[in-house]
N, C-alpha and C positions, 0 to 999 in steps of 0.2 A: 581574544578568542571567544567563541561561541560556539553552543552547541547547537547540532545538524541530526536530525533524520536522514536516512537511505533507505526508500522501499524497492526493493527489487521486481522485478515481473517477472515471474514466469520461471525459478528458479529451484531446482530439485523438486519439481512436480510430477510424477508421473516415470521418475526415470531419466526425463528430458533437464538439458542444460546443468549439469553437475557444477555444483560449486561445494567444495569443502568452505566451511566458515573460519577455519583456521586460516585458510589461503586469503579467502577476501579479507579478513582482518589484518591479515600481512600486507597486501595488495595497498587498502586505504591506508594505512601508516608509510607505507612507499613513496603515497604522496605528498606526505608529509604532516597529513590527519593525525590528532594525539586521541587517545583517552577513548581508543575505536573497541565499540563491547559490540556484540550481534546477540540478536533471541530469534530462537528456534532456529531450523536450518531454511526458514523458507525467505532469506533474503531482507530481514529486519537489521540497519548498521544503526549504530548511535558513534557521534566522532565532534571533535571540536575542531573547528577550521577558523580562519580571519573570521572576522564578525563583518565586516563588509565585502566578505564573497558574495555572490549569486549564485539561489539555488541553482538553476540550468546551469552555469560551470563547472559547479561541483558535481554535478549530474553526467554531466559529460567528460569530465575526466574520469571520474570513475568508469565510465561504458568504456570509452578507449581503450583504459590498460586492462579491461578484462576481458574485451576482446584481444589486445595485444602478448598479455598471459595466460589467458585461459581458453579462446580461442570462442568465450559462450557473448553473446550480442544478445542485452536484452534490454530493456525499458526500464530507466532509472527514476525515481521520481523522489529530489530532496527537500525535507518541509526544515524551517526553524523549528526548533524545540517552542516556541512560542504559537506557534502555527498548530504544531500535533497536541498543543493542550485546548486549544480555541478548538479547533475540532473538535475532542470532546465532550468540552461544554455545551456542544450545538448540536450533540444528538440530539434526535428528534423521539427517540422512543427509552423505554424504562423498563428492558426486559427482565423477566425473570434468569434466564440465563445468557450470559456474555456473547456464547455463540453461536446468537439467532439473531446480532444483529453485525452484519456488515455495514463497515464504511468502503463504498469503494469512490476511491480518491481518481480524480478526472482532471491529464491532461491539460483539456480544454473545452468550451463550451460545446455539452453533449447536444446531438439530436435525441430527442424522446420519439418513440415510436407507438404511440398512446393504442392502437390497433394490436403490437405484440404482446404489449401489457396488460392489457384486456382478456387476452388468449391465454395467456399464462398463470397468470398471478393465480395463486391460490387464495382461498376464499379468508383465510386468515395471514395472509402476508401484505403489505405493506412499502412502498417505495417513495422516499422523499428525495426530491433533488435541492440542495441549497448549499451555496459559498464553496464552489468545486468536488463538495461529495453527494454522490447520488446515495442516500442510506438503505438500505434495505433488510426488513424485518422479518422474517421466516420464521415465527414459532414453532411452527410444525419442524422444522428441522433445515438445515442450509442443504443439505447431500439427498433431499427428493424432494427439493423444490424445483420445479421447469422453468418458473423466472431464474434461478440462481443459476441453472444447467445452462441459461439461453439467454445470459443478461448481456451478449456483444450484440444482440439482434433487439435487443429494447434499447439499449442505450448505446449510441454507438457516433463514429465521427471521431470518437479520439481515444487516446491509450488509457485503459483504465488499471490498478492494482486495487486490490480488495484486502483488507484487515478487517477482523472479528473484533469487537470490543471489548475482551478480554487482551488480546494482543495490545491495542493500542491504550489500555490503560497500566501493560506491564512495560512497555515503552514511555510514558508517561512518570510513570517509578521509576525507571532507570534513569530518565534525565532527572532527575532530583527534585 
């Protein structure tokens, strides 16, 4: 067995796509996932499965039965436990506080739209793209920044989920 990340997309934001984390907790142990913990309600699993599963299949059974249970379809995206500490490491910035800087994790290879970024970026913000995460740094704050408001029109081509660096350093502690 080995341990799995689960970033959810798009889940109890706004109102939209309700998942209690009790349920999903139930839901991944249904598949037969052990040792399934979640942080915060916004779609963070941690869970131990085969060590030679494939993220995309665990990825995809999970979407399955929560659309088949829950009726919510959203964008799954599962890293090894080895994977979400390599990330980490390869932030590219050393902020003062945790959450000013997101990793938003990609899918697949983005288009950059170097003209939107231009437009937007604040004069103290910051966007590196390397080894599937685009990072981006928002000193000023993530919630009035226009790249953050507007980062499907910078970066775009493929499904992106976003973690604060604080999030993924307490997922980082959770897997041990």
């Amino acid at each position: 067995m080995s341990q799995w990340v689960a970033l959810l997309r798009g889940i109890n934001v706004g109102g939209a796509n309700k998942v209690p984390m009790a349920d999903l907790r139930r839901l991944a142990e249904g598949l037969g996932w052990t040792g399934v913990r979640s942080y915060i309600a916004s779609g963070n699993l941690i869970f131990e499965a085969e060590a030679d599963a494939m993220p995309d299949r665990l990825a995809a059974l999970l979407r399955v039965e929560m659309v088949r249970e829950m009726g919510v379809d959203v964008p799954i995206l599962v890293l090894t436990a080895d994977r979400l500490r390599a990330a980490l490491a390869d932030c590219p910035f050393a902020p003062e506080e945790g959450r000013h800087v997101h990793a938003m994790f990609l899918w697949s290879e983005p288009v950059l739209r170097q003209d939107r970024l231009d437009a937007l970026r604040g004069p103290t913000e910051a966007l590196v793209i390397r080894n599937g995460i685009a990072w981006l740094h928002t000193p000023d704050g993530f919630g009035t920044s226009k790249l953050a408001e507007r980062f499907g029109s910078v970066v775009s081509e493929t499904e992106i989920t976003g973690r604060n660096l604080n999030t993924l350093r307490k997922l980082a502690e959770m897997l041990g």
